[in-house]
C-alpha positions as CSV (number, residue, x, y, z in Angstrom):
1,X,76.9,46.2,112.1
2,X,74.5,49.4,111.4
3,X,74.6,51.5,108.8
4,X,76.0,54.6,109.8
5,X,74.9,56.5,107.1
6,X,71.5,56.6,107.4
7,X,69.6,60.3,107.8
8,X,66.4,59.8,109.2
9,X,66.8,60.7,113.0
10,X,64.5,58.3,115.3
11,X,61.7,59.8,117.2
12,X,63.4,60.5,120.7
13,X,67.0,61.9,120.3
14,X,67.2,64.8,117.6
15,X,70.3,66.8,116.7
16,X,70.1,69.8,117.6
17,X,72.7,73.3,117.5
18,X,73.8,74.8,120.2
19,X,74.9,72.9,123.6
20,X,73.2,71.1,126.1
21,X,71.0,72.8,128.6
22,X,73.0,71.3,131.7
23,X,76.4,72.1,129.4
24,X,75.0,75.9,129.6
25,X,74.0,75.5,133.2
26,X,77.5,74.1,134.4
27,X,79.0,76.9,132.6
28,X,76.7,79.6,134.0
29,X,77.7,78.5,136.9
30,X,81.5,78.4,136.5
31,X,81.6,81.6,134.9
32,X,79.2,83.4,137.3
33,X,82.0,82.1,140.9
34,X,84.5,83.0,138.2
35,X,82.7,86.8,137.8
36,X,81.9,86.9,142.0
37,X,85.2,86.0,143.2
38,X,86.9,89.3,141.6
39,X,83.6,91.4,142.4
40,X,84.6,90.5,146.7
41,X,88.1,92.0,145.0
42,X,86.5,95.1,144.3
43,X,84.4,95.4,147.2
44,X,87.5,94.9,149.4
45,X,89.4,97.3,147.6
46,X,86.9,100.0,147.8
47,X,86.8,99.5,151.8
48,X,91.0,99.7,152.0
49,X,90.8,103.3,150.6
50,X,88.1,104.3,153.6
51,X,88.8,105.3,157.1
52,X,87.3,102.1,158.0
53,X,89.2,99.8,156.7
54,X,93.2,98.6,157.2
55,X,94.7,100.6,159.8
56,X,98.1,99.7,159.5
57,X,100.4,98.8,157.2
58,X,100.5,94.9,158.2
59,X,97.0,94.9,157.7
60,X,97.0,96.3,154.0
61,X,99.5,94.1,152.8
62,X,97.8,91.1,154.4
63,X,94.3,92.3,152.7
64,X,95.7,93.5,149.4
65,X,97.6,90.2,149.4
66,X,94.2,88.2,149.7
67,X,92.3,90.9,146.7
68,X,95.2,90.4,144.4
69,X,94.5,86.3,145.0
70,X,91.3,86.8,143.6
71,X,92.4,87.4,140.0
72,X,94.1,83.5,139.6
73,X,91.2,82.4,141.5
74,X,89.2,83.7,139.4
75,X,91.1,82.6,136.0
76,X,90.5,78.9,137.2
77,X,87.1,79.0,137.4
78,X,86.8,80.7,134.0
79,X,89.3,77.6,132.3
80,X,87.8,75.0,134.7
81,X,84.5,75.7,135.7
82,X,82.2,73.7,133.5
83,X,84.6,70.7,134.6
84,X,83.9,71.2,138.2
85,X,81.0,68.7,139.6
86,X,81.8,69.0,143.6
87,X,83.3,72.4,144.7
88,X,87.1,71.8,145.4
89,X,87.8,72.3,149.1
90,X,90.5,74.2,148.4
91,X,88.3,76.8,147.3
92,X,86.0,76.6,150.1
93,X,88.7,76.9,152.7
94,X,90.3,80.1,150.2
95,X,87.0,81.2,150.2
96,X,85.9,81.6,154.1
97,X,89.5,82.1,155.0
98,X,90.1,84.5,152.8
99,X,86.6,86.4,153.3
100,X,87.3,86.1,157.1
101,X,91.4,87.4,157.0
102,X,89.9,90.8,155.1
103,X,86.7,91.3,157.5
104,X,89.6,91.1,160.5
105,X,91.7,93.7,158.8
106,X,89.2,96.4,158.8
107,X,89.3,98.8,161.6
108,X,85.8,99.1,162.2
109,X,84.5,96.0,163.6
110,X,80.9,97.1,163.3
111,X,81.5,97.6,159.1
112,X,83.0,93.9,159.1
113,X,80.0,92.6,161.2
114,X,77.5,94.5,158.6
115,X,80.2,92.8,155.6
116,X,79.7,89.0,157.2
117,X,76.3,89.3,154.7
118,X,78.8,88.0,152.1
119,X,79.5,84.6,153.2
120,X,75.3,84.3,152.1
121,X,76.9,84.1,148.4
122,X,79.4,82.1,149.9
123,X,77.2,79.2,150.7
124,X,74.5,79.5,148.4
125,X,77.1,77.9,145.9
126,X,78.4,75.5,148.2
127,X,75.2,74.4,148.5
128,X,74.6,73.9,144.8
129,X,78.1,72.2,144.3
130,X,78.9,70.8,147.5
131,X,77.9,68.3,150.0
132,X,75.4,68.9,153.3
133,X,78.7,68.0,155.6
134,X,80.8,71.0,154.1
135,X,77.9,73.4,153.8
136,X,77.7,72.8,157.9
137,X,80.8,73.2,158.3
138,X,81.0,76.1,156.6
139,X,78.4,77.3,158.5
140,X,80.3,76.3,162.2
141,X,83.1,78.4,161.0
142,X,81.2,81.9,159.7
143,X,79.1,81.7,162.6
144,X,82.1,82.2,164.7
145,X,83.3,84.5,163.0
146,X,80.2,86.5,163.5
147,X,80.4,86.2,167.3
148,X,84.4,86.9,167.4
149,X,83.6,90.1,165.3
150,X,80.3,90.7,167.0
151,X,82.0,91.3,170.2
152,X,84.5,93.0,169.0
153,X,82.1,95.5,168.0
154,X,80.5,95.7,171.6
155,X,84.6,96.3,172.9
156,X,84.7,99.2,170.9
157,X,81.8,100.7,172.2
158,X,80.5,102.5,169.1
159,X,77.2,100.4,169.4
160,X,75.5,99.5,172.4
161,X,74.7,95.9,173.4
162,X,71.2,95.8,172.0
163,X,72.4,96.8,168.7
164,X,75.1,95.1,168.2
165,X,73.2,91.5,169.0
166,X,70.8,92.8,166.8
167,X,73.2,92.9,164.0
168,X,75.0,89.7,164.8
169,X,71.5,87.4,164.8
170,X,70.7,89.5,161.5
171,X,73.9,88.2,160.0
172,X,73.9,84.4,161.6
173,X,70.2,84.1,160.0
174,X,71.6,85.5,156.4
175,X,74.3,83.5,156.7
176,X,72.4,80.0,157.8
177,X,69.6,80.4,156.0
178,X,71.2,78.4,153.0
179,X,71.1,75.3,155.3
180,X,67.1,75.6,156.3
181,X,66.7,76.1,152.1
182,X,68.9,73.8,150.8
183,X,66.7,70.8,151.3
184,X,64.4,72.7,148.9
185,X,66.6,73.6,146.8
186,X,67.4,70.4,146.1
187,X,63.7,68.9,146.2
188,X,62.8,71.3,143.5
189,X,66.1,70.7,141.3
190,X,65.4,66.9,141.1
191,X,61.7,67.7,140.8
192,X,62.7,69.3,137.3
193,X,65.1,66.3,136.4
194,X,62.9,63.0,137.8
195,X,60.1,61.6,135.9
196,X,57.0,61.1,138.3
197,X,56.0,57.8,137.2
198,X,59.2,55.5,138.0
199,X,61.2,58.0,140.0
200,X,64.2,57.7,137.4
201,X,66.1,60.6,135.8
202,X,64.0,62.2,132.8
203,X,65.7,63.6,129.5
204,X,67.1,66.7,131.1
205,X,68.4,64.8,134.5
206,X,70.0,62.0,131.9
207,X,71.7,65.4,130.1
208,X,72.8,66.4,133.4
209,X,73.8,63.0,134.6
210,X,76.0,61.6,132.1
211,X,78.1,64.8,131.4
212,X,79.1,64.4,135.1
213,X,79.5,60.9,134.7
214,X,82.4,61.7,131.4
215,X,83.5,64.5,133.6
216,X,84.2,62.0,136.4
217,X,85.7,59.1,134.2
218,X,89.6,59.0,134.3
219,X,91.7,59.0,130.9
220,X,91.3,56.1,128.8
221,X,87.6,55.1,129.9
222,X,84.4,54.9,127.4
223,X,81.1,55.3,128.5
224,X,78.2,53.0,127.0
225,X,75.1,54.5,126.1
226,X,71.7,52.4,125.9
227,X,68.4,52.9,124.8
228,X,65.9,50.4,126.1
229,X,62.4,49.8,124.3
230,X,59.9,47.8,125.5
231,X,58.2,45.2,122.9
232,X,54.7,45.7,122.3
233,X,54.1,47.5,124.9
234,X,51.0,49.2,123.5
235,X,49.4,46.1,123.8
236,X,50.0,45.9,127.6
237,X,48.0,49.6,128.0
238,X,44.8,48.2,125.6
239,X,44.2,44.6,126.7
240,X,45.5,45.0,130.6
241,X,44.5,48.8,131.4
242,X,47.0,51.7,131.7
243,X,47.4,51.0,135.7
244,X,48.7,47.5,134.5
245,X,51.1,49.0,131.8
246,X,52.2,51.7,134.4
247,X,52.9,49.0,136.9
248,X,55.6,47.2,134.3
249,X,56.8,50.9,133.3
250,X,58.0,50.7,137.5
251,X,59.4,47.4,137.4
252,X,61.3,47.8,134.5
253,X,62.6,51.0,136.2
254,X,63.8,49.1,138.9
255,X,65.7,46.0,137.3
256,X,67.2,48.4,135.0
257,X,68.3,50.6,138.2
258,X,69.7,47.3,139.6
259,X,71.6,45.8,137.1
260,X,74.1,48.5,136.0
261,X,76.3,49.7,138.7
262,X,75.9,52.3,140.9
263,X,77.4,55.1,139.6
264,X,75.6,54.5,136.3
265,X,72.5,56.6,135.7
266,X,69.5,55.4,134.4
267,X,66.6,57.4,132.8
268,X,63.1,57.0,131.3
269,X,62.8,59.3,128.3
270,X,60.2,57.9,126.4
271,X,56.8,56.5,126.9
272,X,58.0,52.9,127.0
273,X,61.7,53.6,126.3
274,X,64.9,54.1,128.8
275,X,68.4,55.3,128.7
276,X,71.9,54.3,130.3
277,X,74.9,55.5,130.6
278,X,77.7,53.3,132.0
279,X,80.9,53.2,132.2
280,X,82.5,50.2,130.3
281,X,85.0,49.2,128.1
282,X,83.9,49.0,124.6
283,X,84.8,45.3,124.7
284,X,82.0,45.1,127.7
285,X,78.9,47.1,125.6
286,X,77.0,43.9,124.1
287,X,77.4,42.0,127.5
288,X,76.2,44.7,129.4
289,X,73.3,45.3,126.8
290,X,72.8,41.6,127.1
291,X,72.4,41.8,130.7
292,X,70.0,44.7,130.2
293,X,68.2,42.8,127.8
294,X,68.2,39.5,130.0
295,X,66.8,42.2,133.4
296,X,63.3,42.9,131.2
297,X,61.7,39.5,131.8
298,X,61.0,36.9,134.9
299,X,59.1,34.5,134.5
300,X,56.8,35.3,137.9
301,X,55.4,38.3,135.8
302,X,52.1,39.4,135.9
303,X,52.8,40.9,132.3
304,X,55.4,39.3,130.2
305,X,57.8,41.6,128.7
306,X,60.5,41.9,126.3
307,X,63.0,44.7,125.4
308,X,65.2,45.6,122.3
309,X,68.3,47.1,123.7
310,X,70.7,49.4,121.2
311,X,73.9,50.8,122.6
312,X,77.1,53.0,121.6
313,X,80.3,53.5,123.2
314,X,81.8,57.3,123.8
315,X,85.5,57.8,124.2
316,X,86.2,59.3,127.7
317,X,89.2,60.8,126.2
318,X,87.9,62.2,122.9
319,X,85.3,63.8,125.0
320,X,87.3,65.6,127.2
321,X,89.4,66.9,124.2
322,X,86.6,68.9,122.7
323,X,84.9,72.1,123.1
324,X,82.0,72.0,124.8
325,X,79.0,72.8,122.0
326,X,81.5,69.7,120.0
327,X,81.4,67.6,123.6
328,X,77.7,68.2,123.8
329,X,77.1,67.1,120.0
330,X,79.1,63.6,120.7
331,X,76.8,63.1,123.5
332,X,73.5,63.6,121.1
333,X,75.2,61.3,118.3
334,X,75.7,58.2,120.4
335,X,72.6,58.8,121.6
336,X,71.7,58.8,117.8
337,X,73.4,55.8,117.6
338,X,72.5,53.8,120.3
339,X,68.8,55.0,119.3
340,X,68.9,53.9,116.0
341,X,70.7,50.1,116.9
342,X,67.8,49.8,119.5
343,X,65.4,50.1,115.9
344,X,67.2,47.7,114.5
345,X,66.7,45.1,116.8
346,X,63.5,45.5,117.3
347,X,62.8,45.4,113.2
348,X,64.2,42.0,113.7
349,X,61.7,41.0,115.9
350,X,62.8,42.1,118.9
351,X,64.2,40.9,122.7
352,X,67.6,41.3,120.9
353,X,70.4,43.4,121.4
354,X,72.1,45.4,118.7
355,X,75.5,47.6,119.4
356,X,76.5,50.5,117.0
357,X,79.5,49.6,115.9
358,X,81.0,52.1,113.5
C-alpha cells in the first residue's frame, strides 16, 4: 500500500485548477446546440409575423407548435450536454423534421428554398457527434427536401427555371458540403489527439478518451487507470541508437493496444511512459496491471524490456455524481495516483506492479 499522503507531484500528471480541456470542449459544445436550437426559434418566429410566412391558421399553429418545442429542446442540452458522446437520434430526427415541417409552412416557397441554408448548422454537428451513416442520411433526407421545395418554387412561378435551379444546387452544395469535409475534419481532430510516433492517443486524446469512456460506463462500474514506464529505457536510445529505442517505443504501443479490451484507450504521454484506462472492477486492477506488466517482454526481442506498471481505480458512480471542474479533478488524482504507484515499483527495482490502494 502507498502512502497517500505524500506532496511531491511526479513529473507527468500535475494538478491543476480549472477543468479539463476536452471537459470545456464537451461543454462548449452542449451549450452552443443548446444556444442554436432556440436561435432557429427566433428566426422562425420572425418569418411567422411576415407576409411570407404561415398563410393559414393550420399552418401557424403547426409552426408555432414546433418554435415553442425549441425551448425544452433546448433545456436538455443545457442539463445534458456535456454527458452526450453520440448525438441522440431523437434529436436528429426533431431536428430535420422539425426544420423541414416550418420551411413547408411558409407561403413563399422561394424564402423556404433560400432558409434550407440552415440544415448546414444542422449537419456540421452531426458530424462532430454523430456517425458517417446518419450524417448520410441526413443528407438523403434534406436533399429532398430541397428538390420538393425547389419545385415548388418553379409551380409558383415567381422565379423562372434558371433561377430557381440555381438556388436549389446552391443549397444542396451548402447543405452536403459537411459530408466532402468531414473526413478532414476528423483527420485534423485526431491529428491534434494521436502521438506521431506509435499512433496511440497523446495526453489530450487520453483526456478526451476516458471522460467518454466514464461517460459511457453504466452505474456501479470503476474504471482502472495505468501508467506504464519502461525500465531503463535510456539505455536502449545510448547503446542501440534512437531508431532502435523508437522501434520498442512501437511495439510496446502495440502489445499494450492488444492486451486491454477494446473499448479501453490507450495513450503514450511520456517519452517512455503510457496510460490506460479500462474498465474493471477494482477486484480486477492488479491482474490487469499484471497482464500489462507480463505484455512488455518476449523473449524473441531484439531489445529486452521491462515495465513498472502503477494503477488506480475511479468509481463510475462517484464520478458521475460530481460537478464537472470536481469530475475533472478525480480524473487528474488517480492519475496522481496511479502515477505515483508506477514510482514505487520501479524504486523497488522494477518489472513490478504496484496498485494505489487508498
Amino acid at each position: 500500500m502507498l502512502d497517500g499522503t505524500r506532496r511531491w507531484f511526479p513529473r507527468t500528471f500535475r494538478p491543476h485548477s480549472g477543468s479539463a480541456p476536452a471537459d470545456r470542449l464537451e461543454r462548449r459544445v452542449g451549450l452552443g446546440i443548446a444556444v442554436l436550437v432556440p436561435v432557429f426559434a427566433v428566426i422562425g418566429a420572425v418569418v411567422m409575423l411576415s407576409d411570407e410566412g404561415p398563410s393559414s391558421d393550420l399552418r401557424r399553429i403547426l409552426c408555432g407548435a414546433v418554435l415553442l418545442s425549441t425551448l425544452p429542446v433546448g433545456g436538455w442540452w443545457w442539463v445534458h450536454g456535456r454527458e452526450v458522446v453520440r448525438m441522440p437520434g431523437w434529436f436528429v430526427l426533431y431536428a430535420d423534421v422539425g426544420v423541414a415541417t416550418v420551411l413547408f409552412t411558409f407561403a413563399e416557397r422561394g424564402l423556404a428554398l433560400y432558409a434550407t441554408v440552415l440544415f448546414a448548422v444542422i449537419g456540421i454537428y452531426i458530424a462532430y457527434f454523430s456517425s458517417t451513416t446518419v450524417l448520410r442520411l441526413h443528407s438523403l433526407f434534406v436533399s429532398a427536401v430541397i428538390v420538393v421545395l425547389a419545385v415548388g418554387t418553379y409551380i409558383e412561378g415567381v422565379h423562372d427555371a434558371a433561377s430557381v435551379v440555381a438556388q436549389a444546387l446552391v443549397a444542396l452544395v451548402v447543405v452536403n458540403s459537411v459530408i466532402v469535409f468531414r473526413a478532414v475534419i476528423k483527420a485534423q481532430l485526431e491529428l491534434a489527439v494521436t502521438d506521431s510516433l506509435t499512433g496511440l492517443l497523446n495526453r489530450r486524446g487520453f483526456e478526451v478518451r476516458i471522460e467518454r469512456l466514464l461517460t459511457e460506463s453504466g452505474d456501479g462500474d470503476d474504471v482502472a487507470v495505468f501508467v506504464v514506464d519502461l525500465d531503463r529505457f535510456k539505455s536502449v536510445n545510448d547503446s542501440r541508437g534512437h531508431a532502435a529505442g523508437d522501434r520498442v517505443l512501437r511495439s510496446t504501443a502495440h502489445r499494450l493496444e492488444a492486451v486491454v479490451p477494446d473499448e479501453s484507450c490507450v495513450a503514450r504521454t511520456g517519452g517512455e511512459e503510457f496510460t490506460a484506462a479500462v474498465r474493471v472492477t477494482r477486484s480486477q486492477a492488479p491482474e490487469v496491471a499484471g497482464m500489462i506488466l507480463e505484455s512488455l517482454h518476449e523473449p524473441a526481442d531484439e531489445v529486452s524490456i521491462t515495465g513498472s506498471v502503477g494503477a488506480a481505480v475511479v468509481s463510475v458512480d462517484r464520478w458521475k455524481s460530481l460537478q464537472p471542474q470536481d469530475a475533472s479533478a478525480m480524473i487528474h488524482s488517480a492519475l496522481l495516483k496511479a502515477d505515483a504507484a508506477m514510482y514505487e515499483a520501479k524504486r523497488s527495482g522494477g518489472n513490478q506492479v504496484r496498485v494505489f490502494d487508498k
